[in-house]
KOLGU-4560 file (N, C-alpha, C; in nm, 3 decimals, padded with zeros to 5 digits):
<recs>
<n_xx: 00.085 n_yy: -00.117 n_zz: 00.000 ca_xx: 00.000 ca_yy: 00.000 ca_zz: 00.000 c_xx: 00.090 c_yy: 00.124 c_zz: 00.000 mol: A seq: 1 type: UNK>
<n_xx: 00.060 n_yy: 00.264 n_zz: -00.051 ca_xx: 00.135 ca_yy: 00.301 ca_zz: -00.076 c_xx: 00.093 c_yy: 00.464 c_zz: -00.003 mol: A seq: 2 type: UNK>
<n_xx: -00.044 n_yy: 00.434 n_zz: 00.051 ca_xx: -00.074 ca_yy: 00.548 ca_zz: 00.150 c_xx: -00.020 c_yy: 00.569 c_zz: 00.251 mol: A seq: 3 type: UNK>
<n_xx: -00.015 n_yy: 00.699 n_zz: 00.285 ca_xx: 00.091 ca_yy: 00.757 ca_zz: 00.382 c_xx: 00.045 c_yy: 00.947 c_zz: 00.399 mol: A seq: 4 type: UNK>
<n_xx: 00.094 n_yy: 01.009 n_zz: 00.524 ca_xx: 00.038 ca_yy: 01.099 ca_zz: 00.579 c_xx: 00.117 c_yy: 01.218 c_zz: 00.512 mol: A seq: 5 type: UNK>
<n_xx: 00.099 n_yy: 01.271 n_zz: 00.431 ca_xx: 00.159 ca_yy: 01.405 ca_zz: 00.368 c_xx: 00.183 c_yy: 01.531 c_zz: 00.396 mol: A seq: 6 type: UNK>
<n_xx: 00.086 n_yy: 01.534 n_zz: 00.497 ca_xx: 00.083 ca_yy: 01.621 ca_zz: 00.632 c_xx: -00.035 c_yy: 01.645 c_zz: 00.699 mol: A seq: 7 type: UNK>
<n_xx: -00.004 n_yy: 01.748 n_zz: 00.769 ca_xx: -00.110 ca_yy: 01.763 ca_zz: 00.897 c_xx: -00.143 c_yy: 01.900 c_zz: 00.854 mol: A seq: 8 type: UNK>
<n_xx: -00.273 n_yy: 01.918 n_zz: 00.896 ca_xx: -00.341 ca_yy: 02.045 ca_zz: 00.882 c_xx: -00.429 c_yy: 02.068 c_zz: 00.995 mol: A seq: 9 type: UNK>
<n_xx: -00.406 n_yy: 02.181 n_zz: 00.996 ca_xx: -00.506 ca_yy: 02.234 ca_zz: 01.149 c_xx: -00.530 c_yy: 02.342 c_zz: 01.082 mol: A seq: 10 type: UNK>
<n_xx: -00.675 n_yy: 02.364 n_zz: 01.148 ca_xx: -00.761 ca_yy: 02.512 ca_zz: 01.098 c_xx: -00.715 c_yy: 02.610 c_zz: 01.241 mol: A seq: 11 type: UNK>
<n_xx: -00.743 n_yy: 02.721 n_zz: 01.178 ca_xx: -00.679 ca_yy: 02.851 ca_zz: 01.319 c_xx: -00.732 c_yy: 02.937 c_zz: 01.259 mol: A seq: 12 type: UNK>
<n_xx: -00.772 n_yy: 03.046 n_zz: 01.355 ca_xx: -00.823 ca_yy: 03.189 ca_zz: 01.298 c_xx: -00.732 c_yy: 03.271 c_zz: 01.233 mol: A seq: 13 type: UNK>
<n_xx: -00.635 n_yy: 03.241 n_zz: 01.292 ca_xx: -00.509 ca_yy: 03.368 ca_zz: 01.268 c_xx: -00.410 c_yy: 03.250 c_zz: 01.296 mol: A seq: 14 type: UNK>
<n_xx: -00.260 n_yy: 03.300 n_zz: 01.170 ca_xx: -00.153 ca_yy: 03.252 ca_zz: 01.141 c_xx: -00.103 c_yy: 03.282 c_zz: 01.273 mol: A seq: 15 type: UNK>
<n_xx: -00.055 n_yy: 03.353 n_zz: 01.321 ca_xx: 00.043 ca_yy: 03.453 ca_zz: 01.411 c_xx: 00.079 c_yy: 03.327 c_zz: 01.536 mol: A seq: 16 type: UNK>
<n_xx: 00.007 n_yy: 03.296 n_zz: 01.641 ca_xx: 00.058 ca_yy: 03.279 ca_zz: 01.746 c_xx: 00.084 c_yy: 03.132 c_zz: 01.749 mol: A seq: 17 type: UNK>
<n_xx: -00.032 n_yy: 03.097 n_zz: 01.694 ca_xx: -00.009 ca_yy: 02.945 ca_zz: 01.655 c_xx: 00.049 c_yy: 02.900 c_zz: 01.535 mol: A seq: 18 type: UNK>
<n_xx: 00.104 n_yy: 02.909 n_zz: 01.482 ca_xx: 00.209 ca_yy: 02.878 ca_zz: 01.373 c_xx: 00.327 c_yy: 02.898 c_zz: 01.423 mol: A seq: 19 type: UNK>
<n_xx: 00.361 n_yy: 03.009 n_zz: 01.469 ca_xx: 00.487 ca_yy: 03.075 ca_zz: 01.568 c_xx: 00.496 c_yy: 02.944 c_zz: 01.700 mol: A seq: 20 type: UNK>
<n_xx: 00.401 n_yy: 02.927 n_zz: 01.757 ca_xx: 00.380 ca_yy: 02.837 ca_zz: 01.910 c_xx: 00.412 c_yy: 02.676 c_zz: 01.849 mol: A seq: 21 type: UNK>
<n_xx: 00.401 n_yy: 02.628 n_zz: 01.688 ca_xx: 00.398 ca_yy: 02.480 ca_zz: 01.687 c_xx: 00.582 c_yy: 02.483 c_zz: 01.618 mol: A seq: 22 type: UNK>
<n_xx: 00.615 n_yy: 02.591 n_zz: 01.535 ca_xx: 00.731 ca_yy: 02.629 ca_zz: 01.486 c_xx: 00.860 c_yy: 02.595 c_zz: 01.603 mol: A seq: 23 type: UNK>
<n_xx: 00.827 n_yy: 02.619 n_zz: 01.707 ca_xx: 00.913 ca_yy: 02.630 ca_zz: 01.875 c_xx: 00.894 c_yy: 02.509 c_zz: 01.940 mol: A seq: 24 type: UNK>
<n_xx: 00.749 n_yy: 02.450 n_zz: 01.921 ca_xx: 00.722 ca_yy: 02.325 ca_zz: 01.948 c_xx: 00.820 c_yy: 02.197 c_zz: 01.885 mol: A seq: 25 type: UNK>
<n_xx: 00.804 n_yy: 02.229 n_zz: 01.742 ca_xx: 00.859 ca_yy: 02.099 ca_zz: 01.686 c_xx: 00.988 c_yy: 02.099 c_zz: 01.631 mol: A seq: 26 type: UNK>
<n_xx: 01.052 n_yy: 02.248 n_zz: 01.650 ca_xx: 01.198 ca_yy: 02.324 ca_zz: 01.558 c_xx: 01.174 c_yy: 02.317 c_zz: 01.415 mol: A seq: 27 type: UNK>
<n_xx: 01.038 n_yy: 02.336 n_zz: 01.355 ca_xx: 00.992 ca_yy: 02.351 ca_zz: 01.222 c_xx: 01.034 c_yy: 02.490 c_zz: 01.195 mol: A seq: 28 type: UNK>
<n_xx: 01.046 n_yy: 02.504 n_zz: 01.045 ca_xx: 01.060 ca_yy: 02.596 ca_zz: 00.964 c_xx: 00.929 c_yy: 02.674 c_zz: 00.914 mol: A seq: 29 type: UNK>
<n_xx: 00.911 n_yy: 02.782 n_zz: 00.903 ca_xx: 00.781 ca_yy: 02.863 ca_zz: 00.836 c_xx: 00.805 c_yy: 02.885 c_zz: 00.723 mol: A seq: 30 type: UNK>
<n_xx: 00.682 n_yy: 02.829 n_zz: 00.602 ca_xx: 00.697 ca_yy: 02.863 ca_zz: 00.498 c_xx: 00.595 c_yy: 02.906 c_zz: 00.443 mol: A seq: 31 type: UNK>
<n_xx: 00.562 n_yy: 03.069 n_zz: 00.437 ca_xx: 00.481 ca_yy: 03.121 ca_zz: 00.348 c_xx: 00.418 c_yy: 03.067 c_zz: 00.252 mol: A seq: 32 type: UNK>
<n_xx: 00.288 n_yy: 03.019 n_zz: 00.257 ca_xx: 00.211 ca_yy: 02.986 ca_zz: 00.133 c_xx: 00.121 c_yy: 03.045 c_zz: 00.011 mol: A seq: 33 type: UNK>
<n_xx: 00.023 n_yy: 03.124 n_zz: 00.125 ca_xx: -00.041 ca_yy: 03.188 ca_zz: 00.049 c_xx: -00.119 c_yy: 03.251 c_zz: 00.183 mol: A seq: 34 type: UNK>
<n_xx: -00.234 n_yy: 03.357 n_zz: 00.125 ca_xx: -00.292 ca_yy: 03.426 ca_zz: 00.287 c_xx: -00.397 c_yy: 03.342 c_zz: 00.365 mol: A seq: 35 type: UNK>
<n_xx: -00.425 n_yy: 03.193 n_zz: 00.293 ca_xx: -00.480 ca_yy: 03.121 ca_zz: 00.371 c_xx: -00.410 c_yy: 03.029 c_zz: 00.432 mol: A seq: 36 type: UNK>
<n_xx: -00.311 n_yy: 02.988 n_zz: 00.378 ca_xx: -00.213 ca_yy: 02.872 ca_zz: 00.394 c_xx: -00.048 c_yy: 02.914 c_zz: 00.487 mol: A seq: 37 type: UNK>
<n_xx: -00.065 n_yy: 02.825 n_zz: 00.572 ca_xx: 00.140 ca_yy: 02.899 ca_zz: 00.616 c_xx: 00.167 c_yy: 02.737 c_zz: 00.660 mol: A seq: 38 type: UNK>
<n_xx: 00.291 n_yy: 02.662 n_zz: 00.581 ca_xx: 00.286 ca_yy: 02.566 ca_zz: 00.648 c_xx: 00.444 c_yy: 02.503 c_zz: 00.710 mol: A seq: 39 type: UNK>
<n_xx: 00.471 n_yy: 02.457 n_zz: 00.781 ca_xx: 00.588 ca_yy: 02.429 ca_zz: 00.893 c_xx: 00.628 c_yy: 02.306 c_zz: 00.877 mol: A seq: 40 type: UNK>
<n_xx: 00.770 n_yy: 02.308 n_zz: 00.812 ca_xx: 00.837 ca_yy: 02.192 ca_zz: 00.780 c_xx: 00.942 c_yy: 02.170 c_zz: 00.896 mol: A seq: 41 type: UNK>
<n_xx: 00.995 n_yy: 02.034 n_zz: 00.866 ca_xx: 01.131 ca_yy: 01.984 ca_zz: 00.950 c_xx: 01.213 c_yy: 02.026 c_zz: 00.882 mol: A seq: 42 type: UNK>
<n_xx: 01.346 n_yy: 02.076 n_zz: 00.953 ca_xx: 01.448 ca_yy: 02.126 ca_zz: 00.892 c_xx: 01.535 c_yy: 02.040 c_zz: 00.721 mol: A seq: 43 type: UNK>
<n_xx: 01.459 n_yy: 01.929 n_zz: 00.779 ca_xx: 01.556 ca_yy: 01.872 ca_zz: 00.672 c_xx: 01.480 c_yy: 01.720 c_zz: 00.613 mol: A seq: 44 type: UNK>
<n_xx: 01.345 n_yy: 01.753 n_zz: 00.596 ca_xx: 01.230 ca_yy: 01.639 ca_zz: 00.559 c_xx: 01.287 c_yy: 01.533 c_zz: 00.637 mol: A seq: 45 type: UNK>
<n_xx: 01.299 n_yy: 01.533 n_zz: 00.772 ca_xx: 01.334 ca_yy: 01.436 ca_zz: 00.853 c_xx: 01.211 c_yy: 01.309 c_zz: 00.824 mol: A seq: 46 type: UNK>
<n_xx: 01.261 n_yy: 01.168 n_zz: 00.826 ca_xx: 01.188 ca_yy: 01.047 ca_zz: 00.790 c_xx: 01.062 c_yy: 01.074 c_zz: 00.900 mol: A seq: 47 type: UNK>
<n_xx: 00.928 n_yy: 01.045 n_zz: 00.913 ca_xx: 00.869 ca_yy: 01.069 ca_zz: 01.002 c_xx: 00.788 c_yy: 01.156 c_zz: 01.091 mol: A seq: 48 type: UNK>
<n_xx: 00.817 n_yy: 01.260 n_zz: 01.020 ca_xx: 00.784 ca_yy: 01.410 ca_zz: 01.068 c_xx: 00.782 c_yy: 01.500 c_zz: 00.954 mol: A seq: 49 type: UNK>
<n_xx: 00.601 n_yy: 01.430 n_zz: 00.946 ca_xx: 00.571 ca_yy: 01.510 ca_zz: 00.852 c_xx: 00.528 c_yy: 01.716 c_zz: 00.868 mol: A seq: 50 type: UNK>
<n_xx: 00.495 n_yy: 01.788 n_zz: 00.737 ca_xx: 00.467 ca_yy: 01.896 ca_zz: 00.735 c_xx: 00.389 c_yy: 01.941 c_zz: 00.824 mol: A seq: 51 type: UNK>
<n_xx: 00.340 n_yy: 02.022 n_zz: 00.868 ca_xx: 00.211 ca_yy: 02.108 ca_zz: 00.911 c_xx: 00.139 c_yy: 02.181 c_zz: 00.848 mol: A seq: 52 type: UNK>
<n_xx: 00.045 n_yy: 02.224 n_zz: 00.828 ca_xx: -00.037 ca_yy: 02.289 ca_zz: 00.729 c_xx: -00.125 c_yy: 02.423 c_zz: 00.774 mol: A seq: 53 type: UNK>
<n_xx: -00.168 n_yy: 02.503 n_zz: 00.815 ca_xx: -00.204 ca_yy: 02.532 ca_zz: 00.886 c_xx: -00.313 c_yy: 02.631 c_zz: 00.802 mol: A seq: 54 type: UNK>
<n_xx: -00.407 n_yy: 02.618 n_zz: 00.808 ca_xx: -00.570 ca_yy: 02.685 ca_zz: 00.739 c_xx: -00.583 c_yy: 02.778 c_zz: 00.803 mol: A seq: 55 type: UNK>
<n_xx: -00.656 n_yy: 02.907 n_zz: 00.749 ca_xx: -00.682 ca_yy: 02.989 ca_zz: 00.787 c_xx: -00.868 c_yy: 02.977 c_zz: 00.759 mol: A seq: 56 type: UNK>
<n_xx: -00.924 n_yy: 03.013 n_zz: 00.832 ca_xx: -01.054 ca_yy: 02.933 ca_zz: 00.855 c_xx: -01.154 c_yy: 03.034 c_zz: 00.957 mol: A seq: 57 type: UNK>
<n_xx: -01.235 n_yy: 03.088 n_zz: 00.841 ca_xx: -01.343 ca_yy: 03.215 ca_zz: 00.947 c_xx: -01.434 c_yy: 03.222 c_zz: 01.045 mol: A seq: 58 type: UNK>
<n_xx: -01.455 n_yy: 03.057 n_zz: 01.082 ca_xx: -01.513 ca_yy: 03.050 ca_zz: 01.196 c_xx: -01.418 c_yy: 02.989 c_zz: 01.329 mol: A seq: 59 type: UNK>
<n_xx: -01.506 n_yy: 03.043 n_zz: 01.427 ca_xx: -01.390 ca_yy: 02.951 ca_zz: 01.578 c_xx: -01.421 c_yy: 02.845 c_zz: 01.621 mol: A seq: 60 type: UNK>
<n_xx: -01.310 n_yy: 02.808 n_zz: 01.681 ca_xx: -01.310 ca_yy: 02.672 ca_zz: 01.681 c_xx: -01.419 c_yy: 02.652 c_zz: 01.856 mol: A seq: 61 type: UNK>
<n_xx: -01.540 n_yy: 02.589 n_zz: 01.850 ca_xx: -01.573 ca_yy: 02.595 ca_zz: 01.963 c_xx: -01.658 c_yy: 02.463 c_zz: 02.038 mol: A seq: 62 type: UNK>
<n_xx: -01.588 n_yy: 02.333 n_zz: 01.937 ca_xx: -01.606 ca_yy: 02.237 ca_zz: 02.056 c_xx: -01.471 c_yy: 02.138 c_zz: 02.051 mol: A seq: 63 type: UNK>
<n_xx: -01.454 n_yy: 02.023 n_zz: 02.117 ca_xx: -01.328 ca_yy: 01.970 ca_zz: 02.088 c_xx: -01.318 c_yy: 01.895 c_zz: 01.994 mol: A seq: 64 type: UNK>
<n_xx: -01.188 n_yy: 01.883 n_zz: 01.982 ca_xx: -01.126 ca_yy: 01.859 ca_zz: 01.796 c_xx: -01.175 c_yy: 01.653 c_zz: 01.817 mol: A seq: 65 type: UNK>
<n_xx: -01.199 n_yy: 01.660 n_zz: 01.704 ca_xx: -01.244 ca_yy: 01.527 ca_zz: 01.673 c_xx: -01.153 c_yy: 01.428 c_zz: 01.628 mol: A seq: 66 type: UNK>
<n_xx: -01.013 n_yy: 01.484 n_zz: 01.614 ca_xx: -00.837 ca_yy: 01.455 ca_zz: 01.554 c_xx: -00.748 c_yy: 01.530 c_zz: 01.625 mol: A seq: 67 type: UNK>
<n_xx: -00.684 n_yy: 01.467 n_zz: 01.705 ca_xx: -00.593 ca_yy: 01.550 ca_zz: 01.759 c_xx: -00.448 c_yy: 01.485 c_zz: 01.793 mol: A seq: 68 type: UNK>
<n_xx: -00.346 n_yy: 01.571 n_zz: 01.802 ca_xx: -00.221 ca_yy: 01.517 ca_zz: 01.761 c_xx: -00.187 c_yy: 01.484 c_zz: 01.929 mol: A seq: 69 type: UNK>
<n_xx: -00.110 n_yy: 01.324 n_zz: 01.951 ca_xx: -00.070 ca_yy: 01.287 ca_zz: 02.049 c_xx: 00.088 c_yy: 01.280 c_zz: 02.074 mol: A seq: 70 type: UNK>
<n_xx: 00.175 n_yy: 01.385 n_zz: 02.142 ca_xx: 00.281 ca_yy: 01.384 ca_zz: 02.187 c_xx: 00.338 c_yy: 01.307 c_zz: 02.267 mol: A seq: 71 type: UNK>
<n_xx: 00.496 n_yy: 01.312 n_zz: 02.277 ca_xx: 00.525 ca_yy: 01.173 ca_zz: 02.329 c_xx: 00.691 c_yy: 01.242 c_zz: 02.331 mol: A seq: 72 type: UNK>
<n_xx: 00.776 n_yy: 01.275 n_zz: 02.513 ca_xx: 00.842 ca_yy: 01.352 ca_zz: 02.488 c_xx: 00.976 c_yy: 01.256 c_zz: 02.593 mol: A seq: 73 type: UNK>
<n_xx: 01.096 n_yy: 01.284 n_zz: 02.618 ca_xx: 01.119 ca_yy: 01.214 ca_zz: 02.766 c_xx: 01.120 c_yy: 01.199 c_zz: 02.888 mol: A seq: 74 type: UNK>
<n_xx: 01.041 n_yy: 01.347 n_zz: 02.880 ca_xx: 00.996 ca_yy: 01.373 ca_zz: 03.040 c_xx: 00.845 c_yy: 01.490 c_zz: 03.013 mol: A seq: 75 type: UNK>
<n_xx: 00.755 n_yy: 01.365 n_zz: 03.063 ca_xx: 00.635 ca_yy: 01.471 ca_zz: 03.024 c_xx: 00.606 c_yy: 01.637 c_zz: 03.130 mol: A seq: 76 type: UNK>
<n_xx: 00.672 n_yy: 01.591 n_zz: 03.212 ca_xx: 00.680 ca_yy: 01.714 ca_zz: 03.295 c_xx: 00.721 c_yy: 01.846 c_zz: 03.252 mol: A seq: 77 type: UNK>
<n_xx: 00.853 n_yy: 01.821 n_zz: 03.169 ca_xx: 00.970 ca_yy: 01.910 ca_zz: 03.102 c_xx: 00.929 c_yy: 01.929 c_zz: 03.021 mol: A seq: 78 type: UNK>
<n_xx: 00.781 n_yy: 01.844 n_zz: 02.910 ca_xx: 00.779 ca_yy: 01.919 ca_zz: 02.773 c_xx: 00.606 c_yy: 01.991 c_zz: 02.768 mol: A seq: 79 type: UNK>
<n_xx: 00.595 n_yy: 01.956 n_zz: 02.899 ca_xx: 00.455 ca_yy: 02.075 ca_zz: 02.978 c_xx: 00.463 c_yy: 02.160 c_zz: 02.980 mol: A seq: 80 type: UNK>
<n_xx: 00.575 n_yy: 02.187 n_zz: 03.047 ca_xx: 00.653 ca_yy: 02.307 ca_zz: 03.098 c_xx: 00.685 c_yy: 02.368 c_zz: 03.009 mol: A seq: 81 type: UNK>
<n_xx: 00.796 n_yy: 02.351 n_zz: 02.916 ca_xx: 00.806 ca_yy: 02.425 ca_zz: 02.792 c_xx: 00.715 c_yy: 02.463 c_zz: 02.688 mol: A seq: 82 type: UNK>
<n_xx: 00.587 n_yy: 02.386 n_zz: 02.682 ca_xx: 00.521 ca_yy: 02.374 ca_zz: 02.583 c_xx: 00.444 c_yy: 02.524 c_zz: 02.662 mol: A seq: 83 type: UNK>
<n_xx: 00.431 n_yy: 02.504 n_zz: 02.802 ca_xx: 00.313 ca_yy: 02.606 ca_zz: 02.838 c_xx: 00.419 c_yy: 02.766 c_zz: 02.822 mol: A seq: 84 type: UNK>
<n_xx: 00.564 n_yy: 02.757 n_zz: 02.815 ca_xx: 00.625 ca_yy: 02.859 ca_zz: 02.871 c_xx: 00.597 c_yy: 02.940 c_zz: 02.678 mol: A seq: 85 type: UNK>
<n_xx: 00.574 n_yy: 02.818 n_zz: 02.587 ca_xx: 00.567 ca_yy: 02.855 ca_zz: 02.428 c_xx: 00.437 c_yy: 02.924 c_zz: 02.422 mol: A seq: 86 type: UNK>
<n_xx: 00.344 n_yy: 02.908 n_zz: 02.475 ca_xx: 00.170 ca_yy: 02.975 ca_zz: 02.505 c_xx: 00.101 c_yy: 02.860 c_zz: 02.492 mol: A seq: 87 type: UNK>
<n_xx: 00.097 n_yy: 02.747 n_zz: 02.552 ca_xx: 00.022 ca_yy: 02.641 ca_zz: 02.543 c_xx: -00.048 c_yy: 02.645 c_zz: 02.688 mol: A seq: 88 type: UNK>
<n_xx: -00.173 n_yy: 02.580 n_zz: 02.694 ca_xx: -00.253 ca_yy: 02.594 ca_zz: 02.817 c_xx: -00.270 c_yy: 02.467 c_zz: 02.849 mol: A seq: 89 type: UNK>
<n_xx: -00.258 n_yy: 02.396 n_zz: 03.005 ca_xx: -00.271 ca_yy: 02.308 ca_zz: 03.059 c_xx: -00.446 c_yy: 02.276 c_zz: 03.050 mol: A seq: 90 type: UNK>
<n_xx: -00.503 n_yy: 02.169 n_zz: 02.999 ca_xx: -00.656 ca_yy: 02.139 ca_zz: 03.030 c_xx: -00.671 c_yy: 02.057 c_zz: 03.130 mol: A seq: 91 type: UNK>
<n_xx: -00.616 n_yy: 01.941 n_zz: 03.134 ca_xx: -00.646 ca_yy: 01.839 ca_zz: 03.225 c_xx: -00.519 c_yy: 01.758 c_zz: 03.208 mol: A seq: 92 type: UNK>
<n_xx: -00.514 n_yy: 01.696 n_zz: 03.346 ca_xx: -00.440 ca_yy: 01.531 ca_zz: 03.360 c_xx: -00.518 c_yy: 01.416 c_zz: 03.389 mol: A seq: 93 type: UNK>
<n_xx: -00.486 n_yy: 01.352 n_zz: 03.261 ca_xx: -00.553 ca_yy: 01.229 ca_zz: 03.271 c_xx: -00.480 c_yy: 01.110 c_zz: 03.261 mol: A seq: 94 type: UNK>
<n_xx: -00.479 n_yy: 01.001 n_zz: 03.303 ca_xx: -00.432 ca_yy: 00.841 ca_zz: 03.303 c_xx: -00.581 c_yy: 00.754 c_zz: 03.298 mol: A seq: 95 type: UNK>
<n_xx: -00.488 n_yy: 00.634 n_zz: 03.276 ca_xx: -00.589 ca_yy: 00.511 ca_zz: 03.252 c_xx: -00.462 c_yy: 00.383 c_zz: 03.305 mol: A seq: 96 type: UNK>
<n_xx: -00.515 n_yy: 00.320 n_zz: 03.380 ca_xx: -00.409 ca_yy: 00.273 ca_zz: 03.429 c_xx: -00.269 c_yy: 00.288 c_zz: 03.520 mol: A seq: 97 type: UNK>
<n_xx: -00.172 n_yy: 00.254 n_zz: 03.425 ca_xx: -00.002 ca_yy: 00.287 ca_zz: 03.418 c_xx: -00.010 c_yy: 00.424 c_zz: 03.319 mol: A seq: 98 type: UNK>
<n_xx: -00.080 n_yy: 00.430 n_zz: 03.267 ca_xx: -00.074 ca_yy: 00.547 ca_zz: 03.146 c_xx: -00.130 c_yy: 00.679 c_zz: 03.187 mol: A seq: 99 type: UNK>
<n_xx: -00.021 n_yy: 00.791 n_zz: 03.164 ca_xx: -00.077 ca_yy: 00.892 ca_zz: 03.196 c_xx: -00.020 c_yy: 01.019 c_zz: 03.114 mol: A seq: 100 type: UNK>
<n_xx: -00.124 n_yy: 01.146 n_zz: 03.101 ca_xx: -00.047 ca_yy: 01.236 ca_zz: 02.966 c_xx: -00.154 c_yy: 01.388 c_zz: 03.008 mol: A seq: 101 type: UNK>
<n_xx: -00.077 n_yy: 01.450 n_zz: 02.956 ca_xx: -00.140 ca_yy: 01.578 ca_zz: 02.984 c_xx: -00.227 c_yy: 01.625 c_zz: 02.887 mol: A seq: 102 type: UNK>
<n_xx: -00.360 n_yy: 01.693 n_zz: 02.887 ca_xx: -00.433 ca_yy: 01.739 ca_zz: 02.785 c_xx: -00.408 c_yy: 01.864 c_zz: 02.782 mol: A seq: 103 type: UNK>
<n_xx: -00.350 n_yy: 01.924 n_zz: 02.632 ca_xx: -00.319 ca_yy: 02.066 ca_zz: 02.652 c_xx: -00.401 c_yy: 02.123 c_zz: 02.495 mol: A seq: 104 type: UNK>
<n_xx: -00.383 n_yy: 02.289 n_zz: 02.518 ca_xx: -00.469 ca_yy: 02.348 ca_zz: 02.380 c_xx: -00.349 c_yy: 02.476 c_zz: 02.347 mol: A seq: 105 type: UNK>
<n_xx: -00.325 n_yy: 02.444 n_zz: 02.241 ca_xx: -00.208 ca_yy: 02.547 ca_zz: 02.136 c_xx: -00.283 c_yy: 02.744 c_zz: 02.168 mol: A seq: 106 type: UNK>
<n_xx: -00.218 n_yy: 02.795 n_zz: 02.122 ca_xx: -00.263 ca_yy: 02.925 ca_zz: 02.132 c_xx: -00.427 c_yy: 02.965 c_zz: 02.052 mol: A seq: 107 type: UNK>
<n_xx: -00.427 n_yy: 02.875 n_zz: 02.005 ca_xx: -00.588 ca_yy: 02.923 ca_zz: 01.895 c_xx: -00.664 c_yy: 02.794 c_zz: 01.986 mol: A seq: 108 type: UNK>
<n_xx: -00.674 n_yy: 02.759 n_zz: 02.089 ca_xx: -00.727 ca_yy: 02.671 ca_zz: 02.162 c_xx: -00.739 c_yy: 02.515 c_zz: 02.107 mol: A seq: 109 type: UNK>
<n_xx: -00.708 n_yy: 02.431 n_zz: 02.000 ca_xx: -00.671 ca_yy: 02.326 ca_zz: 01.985 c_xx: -00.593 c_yy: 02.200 c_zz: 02.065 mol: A seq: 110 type: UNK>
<n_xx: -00.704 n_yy: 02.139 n_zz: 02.099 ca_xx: -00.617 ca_yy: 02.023 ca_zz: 02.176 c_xx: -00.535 c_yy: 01.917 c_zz: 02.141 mol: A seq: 111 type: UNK>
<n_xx: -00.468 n_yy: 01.922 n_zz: 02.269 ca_xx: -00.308 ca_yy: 01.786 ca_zz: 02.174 c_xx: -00.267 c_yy: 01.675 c_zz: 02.324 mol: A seq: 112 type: UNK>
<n_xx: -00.224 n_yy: 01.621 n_zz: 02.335 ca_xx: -00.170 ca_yy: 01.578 ca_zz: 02.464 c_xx: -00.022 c_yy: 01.538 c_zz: 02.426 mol: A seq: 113 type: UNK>
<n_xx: 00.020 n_yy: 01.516 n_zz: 02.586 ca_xx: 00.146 ca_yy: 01.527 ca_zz: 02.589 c_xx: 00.165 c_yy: 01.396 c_zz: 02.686 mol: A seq: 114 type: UNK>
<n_xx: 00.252 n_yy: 01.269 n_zz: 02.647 ca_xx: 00.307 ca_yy: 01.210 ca_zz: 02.743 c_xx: 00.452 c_yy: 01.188 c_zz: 02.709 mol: A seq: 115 type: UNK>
<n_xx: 00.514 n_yy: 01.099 n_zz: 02.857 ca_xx: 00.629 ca_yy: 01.056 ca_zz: 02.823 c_xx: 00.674 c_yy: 01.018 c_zz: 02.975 mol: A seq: 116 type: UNK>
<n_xx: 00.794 n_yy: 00.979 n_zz: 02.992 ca_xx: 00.803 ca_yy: 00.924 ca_zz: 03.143 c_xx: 00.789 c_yy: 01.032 c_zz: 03.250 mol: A seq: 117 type: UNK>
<n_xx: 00.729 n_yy: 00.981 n_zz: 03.352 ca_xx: 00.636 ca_yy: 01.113 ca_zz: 03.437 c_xx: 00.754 c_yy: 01.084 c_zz: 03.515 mol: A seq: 118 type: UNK>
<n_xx: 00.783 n_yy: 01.217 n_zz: 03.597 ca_xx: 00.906 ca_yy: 01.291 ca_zz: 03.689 c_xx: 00.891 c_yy: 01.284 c_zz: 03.868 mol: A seq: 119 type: UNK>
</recs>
């Protein structure tokens, strides 16, 4: 099979904080598309890590995302922390089990979670 993920796209009201906030997140590059489009590559089409896409989109976003990207860092504590110090907002901590990960929302309020070995 020869399908495979070409990238990721997220809708946002505005380019600015969140494009800037996932750019710091992932050490992606910004690349001007067009005035709807801005999308954020890996420095160097790293295997695995794909693009970002990022829509510009006239309504808000106002219930939770039905797709959302799951992080995975080596200390989920440390990439909380940074992620919130980038403008990311803490929602909840949740586990199931042994398993446990933080629910967080990017600057245009989009949710993502975050795990990795807890501190």
């Amino acid at each position: 099979m020869s399908l495979r993920v070409s990238e990721v796209v997220i809708d946002c009201a505005d380019h600015g904080a969140v494009v800037d906030f996932w750019a710091a997140a992932f050490g992606y590059e910004r690349r001007e598309v067009n005035e709807q489009y801005v999308a954020l590559v890996p420095p160097a089409r790293e295997p695995g890590r794909p693009p970002i896409l990022f829509q510009k989109v006239p309504e808000p976003k106002v219930v939770k995302n039905r797709v959302h990207l799951d992080l995975r860092g080596d200390s989920m504590a440390a990439e909380v922390g940074r992620l919130r110090d980038l403008g990311a907002t803490v929602i909840a901590q949740r586990s199931l089990g042994t398993i446990s990960w933080t629910v967080m929302a990017d600057p245009d309020g989009n949710e993502f979670c975050v795990s990795g070995d807890t501190d």
